[in-house]
Rosetta silent file (secondary structure, phi, psi, omega in degrees, C-alpha in Angstrom):
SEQUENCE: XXXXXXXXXXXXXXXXXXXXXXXXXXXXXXXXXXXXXXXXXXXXXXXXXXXXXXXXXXXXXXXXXXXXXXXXXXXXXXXXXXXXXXXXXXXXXXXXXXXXXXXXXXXXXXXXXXXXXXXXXXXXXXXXXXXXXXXXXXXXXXXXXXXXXXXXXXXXXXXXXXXXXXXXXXXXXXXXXXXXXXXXXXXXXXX
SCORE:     score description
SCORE:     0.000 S_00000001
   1 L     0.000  156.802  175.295  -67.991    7.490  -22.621 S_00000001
   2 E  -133.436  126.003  159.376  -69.855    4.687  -24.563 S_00000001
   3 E   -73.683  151.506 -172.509  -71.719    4.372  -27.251 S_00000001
   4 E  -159.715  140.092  159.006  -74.840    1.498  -27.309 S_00000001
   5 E  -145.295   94.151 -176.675  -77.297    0.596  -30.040 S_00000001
   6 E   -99.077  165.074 -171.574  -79.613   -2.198  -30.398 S_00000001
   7 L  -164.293  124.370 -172.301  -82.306   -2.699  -33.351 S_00000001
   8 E  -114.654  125.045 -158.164  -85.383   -5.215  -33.327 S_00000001
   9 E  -106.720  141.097 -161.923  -86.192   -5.543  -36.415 S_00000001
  10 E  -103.408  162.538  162.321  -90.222   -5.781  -36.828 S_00000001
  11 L   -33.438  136.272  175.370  -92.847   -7.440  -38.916 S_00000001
  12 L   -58.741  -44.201  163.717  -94.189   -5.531  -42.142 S_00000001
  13 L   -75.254   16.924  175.536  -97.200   -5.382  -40.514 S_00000001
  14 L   -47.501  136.994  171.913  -96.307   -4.205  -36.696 S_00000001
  15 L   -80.485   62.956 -177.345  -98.660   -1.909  -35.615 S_00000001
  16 L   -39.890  -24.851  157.610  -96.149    0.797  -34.972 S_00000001
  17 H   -59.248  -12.448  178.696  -98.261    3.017  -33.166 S_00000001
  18 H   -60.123  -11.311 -165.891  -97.663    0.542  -30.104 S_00000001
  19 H  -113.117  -14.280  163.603  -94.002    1.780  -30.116 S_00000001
  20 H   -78.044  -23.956 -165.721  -95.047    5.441  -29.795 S_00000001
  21 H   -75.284   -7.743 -143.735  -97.305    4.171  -27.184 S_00000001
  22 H  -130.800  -37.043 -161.386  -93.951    2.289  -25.694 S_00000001
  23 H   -95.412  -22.055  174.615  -91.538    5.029  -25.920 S_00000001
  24 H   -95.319  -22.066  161.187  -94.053    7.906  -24.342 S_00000001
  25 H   -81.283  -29.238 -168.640  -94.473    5.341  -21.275 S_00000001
  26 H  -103.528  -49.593  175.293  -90.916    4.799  -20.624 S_00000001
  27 H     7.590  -84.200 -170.366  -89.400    7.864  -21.987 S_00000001
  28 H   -38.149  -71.167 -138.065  -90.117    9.920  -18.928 S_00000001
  29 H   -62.446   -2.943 -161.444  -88.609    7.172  -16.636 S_00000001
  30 H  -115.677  -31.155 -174.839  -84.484    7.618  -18.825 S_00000001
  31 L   -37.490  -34.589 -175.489  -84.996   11.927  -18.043 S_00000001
  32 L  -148.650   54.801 -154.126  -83.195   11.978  -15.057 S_00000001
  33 L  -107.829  137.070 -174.599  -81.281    8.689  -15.148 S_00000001
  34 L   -93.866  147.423  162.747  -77.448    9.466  -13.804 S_00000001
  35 L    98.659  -19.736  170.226  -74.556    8.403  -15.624 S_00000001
  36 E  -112.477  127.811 -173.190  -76.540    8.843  -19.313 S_00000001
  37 E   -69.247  -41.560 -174.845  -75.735   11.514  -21.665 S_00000001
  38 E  -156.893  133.514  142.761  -78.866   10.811  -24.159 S_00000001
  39 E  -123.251  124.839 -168.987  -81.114    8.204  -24.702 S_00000001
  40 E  -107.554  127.605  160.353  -82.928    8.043  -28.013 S_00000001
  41 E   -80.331  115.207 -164.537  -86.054    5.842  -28.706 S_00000001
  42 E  -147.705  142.464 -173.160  -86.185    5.695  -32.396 S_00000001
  43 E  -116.219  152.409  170.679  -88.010    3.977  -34.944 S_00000001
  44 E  -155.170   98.057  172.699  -88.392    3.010  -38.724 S_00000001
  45 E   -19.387  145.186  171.159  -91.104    2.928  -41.006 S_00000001
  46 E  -102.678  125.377 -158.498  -91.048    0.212  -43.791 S_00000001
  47 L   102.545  -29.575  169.856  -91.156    2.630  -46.813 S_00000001
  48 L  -149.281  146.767 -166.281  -90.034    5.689  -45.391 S_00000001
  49 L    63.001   31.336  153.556  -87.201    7.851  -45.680 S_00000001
  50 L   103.514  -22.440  165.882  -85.224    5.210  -47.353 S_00000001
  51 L   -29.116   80.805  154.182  -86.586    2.125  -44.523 S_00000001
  52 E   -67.106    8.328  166.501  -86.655   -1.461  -45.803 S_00000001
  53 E  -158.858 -173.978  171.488  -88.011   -2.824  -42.892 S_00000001
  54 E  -106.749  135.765  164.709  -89.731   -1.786  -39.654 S_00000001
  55 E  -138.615 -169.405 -154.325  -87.440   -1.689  -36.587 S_00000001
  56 E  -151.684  142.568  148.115  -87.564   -0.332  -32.989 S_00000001
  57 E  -177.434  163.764 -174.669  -84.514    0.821  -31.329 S_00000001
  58 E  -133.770  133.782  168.294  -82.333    3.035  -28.541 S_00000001
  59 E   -82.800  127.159  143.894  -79.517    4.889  -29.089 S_00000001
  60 E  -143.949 -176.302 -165.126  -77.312    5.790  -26.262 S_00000001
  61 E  -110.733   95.371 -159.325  -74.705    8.061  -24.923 S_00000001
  62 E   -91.123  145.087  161.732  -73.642    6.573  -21.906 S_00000001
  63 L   -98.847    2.008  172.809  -71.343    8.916  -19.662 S_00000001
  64 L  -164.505  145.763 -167.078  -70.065    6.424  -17.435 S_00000001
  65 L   -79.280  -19.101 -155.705  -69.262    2.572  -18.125 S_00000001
  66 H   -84.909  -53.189 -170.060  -70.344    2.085  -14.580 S_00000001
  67 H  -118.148   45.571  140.241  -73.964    3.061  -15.283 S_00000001
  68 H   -78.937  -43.863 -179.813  -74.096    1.626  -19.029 S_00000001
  69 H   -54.777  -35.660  174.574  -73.188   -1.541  -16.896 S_00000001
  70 L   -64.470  -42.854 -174.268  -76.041   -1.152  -14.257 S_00000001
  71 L   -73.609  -47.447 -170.622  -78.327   -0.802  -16.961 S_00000001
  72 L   -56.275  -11.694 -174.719  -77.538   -3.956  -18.807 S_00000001
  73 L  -108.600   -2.652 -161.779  -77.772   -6.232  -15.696 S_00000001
  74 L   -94.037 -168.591  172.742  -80.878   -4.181  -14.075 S_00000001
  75 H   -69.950  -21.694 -176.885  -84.749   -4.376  -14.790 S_00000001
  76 H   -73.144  -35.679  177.785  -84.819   -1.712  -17.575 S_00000001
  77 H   -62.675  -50.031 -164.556  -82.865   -4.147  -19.979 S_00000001
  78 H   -34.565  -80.811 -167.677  -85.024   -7.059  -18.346 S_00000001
  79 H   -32.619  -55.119 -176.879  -87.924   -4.936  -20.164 S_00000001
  80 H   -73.998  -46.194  171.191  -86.452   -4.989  -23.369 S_00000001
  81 H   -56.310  -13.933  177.033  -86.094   -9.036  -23.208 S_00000001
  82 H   -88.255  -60.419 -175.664  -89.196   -9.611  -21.861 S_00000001
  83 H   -68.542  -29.365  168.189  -90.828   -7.404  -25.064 S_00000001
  84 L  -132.621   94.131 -162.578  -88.543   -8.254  -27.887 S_00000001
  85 L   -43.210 -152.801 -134.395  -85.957  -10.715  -26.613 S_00000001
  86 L   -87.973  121.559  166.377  -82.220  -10.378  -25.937 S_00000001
  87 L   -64.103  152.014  164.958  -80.948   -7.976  -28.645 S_00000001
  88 L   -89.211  152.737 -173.702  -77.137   -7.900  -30.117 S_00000001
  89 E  -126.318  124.488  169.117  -75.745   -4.264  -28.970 S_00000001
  90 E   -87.111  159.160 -162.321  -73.690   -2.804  -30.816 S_00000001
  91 E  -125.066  127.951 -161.856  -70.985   -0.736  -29.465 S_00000001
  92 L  -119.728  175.087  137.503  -68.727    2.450  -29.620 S_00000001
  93 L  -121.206   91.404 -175.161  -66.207    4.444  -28.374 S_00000001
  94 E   -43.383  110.709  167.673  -66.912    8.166  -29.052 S_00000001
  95 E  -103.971    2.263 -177.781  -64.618    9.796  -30.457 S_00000001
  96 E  -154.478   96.350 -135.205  -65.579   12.956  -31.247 S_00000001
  97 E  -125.123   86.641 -172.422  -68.865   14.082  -29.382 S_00000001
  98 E  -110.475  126.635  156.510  -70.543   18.659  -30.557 S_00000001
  99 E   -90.231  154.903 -171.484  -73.637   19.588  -29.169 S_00000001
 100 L   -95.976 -158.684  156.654  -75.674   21.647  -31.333 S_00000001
 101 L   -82.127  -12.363 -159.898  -77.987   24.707  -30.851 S_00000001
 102 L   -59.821  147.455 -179.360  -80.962   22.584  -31.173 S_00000001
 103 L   -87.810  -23.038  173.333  -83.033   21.918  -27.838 S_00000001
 104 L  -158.675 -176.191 -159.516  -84.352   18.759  -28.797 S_00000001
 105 L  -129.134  142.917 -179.395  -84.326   16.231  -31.537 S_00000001
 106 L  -142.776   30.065 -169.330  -86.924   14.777  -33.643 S_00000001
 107 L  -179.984  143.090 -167.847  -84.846   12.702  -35.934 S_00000001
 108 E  -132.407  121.345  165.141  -81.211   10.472  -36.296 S_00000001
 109 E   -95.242  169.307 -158.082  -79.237    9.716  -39.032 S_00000001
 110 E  -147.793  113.877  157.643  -76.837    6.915  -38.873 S_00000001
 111 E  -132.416  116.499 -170.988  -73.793    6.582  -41.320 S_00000001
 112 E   -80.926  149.309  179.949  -71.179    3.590  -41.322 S_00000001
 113 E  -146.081  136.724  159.333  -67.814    4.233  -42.926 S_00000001
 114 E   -95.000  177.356 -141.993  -64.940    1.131  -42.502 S_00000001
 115 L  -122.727  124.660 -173.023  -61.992    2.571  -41.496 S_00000001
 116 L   -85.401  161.544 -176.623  -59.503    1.976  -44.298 S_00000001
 117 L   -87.374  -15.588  173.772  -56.153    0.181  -42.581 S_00000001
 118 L   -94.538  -10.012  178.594  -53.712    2.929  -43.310 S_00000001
 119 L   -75.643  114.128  149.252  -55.679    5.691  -41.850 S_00000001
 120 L    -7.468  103.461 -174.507  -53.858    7.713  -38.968 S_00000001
 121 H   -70.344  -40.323 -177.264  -56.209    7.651  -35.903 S_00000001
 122 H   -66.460  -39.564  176.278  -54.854   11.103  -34.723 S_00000001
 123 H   -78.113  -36.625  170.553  -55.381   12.722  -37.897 S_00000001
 124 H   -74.314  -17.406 -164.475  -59.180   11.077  -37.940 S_00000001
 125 H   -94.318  -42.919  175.772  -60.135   12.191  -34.588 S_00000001
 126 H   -79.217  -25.303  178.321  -59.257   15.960  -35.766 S_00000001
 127 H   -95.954   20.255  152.024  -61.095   16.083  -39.389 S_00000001
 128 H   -98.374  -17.062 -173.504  -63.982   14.635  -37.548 S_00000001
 129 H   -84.815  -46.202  139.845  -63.668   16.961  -34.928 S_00000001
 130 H   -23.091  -72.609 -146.078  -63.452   19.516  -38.140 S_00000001
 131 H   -73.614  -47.213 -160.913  -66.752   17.837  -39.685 S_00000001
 132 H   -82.564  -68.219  175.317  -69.000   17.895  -36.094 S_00000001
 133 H   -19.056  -48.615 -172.324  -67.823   21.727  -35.744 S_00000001
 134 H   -80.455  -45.716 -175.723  -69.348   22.406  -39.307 S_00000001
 135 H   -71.821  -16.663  167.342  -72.260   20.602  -38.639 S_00000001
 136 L   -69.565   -7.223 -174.272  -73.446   22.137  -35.373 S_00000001
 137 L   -55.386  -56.541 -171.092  -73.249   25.410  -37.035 S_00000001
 138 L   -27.788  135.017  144.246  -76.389   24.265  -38.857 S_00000001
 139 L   -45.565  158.739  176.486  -79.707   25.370  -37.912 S_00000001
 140 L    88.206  -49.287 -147.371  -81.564   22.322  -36.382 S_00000001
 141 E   -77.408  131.860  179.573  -78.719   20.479  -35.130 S_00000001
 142 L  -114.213  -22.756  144.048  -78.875   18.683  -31.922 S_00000001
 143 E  -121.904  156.206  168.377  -75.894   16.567  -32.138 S_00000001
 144 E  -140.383  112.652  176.666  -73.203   15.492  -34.027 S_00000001
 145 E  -125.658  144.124  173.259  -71.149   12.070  -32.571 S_00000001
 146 E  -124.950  124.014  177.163  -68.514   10.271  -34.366 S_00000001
 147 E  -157.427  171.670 -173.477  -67.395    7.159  -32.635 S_00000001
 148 E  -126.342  120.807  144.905  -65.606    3.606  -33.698 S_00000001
 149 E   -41.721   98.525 -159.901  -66.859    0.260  -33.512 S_00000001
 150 L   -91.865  -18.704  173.004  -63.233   -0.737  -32.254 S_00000001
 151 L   -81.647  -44.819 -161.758  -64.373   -5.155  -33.198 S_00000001
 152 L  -112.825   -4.045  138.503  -65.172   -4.238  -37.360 S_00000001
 153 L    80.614   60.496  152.671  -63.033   -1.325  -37.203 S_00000001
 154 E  -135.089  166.287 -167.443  -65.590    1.010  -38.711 S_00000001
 155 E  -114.476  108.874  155.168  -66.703    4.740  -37.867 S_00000001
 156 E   -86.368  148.158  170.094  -70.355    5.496  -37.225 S_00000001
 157 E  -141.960  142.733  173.553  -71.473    9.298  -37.181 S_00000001
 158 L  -105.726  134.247  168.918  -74.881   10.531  -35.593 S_00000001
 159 L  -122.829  108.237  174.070  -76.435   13.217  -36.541 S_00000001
 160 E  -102.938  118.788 -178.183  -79.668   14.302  -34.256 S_00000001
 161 E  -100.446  122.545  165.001  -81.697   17.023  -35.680 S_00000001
 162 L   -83.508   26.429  157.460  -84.761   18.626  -34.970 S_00000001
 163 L   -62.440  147.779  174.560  -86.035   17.906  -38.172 S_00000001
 164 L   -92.835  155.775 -164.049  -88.135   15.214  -39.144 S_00000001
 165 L   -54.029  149.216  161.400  -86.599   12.287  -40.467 S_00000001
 166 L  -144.378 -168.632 -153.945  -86.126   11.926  -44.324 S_00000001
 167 L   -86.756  120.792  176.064  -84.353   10.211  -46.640 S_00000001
 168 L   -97.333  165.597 -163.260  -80.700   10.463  -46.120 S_00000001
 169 L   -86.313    5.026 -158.700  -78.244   10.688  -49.075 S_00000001
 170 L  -154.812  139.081 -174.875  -75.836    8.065  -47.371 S_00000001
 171 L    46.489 -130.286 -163.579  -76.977    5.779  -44.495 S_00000001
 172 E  -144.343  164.228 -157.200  -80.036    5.422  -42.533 S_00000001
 173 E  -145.743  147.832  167.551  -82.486    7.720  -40.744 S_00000001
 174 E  -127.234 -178.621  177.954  -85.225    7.288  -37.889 S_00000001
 175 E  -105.681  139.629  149.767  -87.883    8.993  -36.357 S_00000001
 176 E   -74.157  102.590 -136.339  -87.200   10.062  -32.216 S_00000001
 177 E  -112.511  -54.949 -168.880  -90.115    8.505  -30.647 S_00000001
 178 E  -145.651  138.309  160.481  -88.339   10.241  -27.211 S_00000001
 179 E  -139.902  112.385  172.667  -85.070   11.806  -26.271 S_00000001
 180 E   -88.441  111.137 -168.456  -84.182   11.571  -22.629 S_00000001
 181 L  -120.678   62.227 -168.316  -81.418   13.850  -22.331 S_00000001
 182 L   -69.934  -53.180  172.042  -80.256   14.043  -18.735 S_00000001
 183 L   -40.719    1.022 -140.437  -76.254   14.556  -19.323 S_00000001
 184 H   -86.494  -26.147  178.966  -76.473   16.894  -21.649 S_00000001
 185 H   -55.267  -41.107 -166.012  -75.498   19.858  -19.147 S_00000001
 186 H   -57.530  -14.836 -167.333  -72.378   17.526  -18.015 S_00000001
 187 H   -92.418  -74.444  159.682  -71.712   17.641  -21.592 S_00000001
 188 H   -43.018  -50.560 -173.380  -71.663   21.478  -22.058 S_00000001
 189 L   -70.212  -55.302  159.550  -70.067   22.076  -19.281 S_00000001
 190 L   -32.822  -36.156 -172.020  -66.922   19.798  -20.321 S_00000001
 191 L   -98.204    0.000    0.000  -66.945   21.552  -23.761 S_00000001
């Protein structure tokens, strides 16, 4: 599995409906794309729920490296460089990956942690694996992923919710514009 994120960061004045308008044209077309666990189109308001700027961006859960790779050389990336040129992507490894009960998502939280230099990896992979357990319990919850940025050595965790986005008390929150969620049985069935 892979993690992928990119983020264009927009004007104060972007007309942001153009990106609901962007994300309900393409959406459909990610629904039944093999080889992807989730793709989220997600957005942020300048002003809300904690936003200092407007940005545009997709999360995803790739389930094979093979067709995270296909995508980055095919026409669907082409599309994002031809509308907002060529984004930096940031990158994961998942390491600890609970679906929730929720059926869909209508909101992402984002929280960076670095990875202190003495911490046990084996021992992090289970009290996150502890952590994503408690949180799918929740009502709402559509995910929970924990994964590591293995160049800056830090731990991101996703939270997708069907809640709408708000203010988080620790890291950053979007709106889900879309969530194409073809993998997600391949996902169940594995846990």
């Amino acid at each position: 599995m892979l993690m992928m994120q990119y983020i264009h960061r927009l004007p104060a004045d972007y007309e942001m409906d153009k990106l609901a308008r962007r994300a309900a044209s393409l959406g459909p077309d990610w629904d039944d794309t093999p080889g992807l666990g989730f793709k989220a189109f997600i957005a942020q308001q300048h002003g809300e729920n904690g936003a200092i700027n407007n940005a545009y961006s997709s999360l995803y859960l790739w389930l094979d490296d093979e067709a995270a790779s296909d995508f980055i050389t095919g026409e669907r990336f082409q599309k994002v460089i031809d509308g907002f040129g060529r984004p930096a992507i940031e990158t994961w490894l998942p390491l600890d990956v609970h679906l929730g009960s929720a059926t869909g998502a209508r909101s992402v939280t984002r929280e960076d942690i670095l990875i202190d230099p003495a911490t046990h990896f084996a021992a992090l992979k289970r009290s996150e694996n502890e952590r994503n357990t408690s949180i799918i319990k929740q009502p709402g919850i559509f995910a929970a992923v924990t994964a590591i940025d293995l160049a800056n050595w830090r731990l991101s965790r996703f939270q997708l919710s069907a809640e709408a986005a708000s203010t988080p008390e620790r890291g950053s929150a979007y709106t889900i514009l879309h969530l194409a969620k073809p993998g997600i049985p391949a996902l169940v069935a594995a846990a």
